[in-house]
N, C-alpha and C positions, 0 to 999 in steps of 0.2 A: 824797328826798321833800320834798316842796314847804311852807312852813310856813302854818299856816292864820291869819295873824294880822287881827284886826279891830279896825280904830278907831271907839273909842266915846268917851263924855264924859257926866261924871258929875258933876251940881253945874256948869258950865265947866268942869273939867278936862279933856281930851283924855289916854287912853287907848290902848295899844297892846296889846291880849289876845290871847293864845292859850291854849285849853281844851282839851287833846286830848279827842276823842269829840264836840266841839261845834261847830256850824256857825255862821255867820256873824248868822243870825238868830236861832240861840238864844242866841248871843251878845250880840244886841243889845237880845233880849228881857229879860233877865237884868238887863243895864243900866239899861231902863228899871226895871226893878222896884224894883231899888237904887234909882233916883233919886225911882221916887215914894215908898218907903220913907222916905228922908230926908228930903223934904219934910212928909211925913206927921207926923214927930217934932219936926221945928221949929215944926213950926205950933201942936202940942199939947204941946210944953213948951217951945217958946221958945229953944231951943237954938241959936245962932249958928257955934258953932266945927265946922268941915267933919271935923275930926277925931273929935272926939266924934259927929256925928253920922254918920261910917261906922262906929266902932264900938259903936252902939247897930242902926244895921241889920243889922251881920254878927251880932252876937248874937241876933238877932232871926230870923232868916235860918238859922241853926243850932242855935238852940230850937227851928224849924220841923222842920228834919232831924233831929233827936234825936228828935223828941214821933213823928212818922213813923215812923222805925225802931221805935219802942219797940211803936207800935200794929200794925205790920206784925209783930218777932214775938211781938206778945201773938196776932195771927191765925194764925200760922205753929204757936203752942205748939196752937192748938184746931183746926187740922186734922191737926195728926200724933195728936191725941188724939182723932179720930173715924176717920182711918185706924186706929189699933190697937184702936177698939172695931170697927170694920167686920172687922177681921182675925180676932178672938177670935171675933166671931158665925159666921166663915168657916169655923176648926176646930173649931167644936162641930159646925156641922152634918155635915161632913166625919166 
């Protein structure tokens, strides 16, 4: 199987990714995200070092996916909890 790798650049760095599950554009869309991310945070705190400023967008980036999961299953706990009131209304009538 063929590898999907894609070159990106982040800040000037050059990049050599592969994302199993991720195509070339999602890949480079991702990219830019990160970059305007970074940008975002130098501009609004002044931050210079490339280090620190990937590690305040991966954090950043993964607050996003934690806050997501947590509200997908706070939705997940309120439709299994209208599924088992829809079930309960099912064997009364029954």
């Amino acid at each position: 199987m063929a590898k999907n790798i894609v070159e990106v650049e982040i800040r000037k760095i050059p990049l050599e990714v592969e994302i199993p599950g991720l195509g070339g554009v999602e890949i480079t869309n991702l990219a830019a995200e990160v970059e305007n991310k970074m940008r975002e945070i130098s501009e609004n705190e002044d931050v210079i070092d490339t280090l620190k400023l990937a590690l305040l967008a991966a954090l950043h980036f993964a607050a996003q996916a934690y806050i997501r999961g947590e509200n997908e299953g706070g939705r997940r706990k309120e439709e299994e909890a209208r599924v088992d009131h829809l079930i309960a209304k099912l064997k009364s009538s029954l």
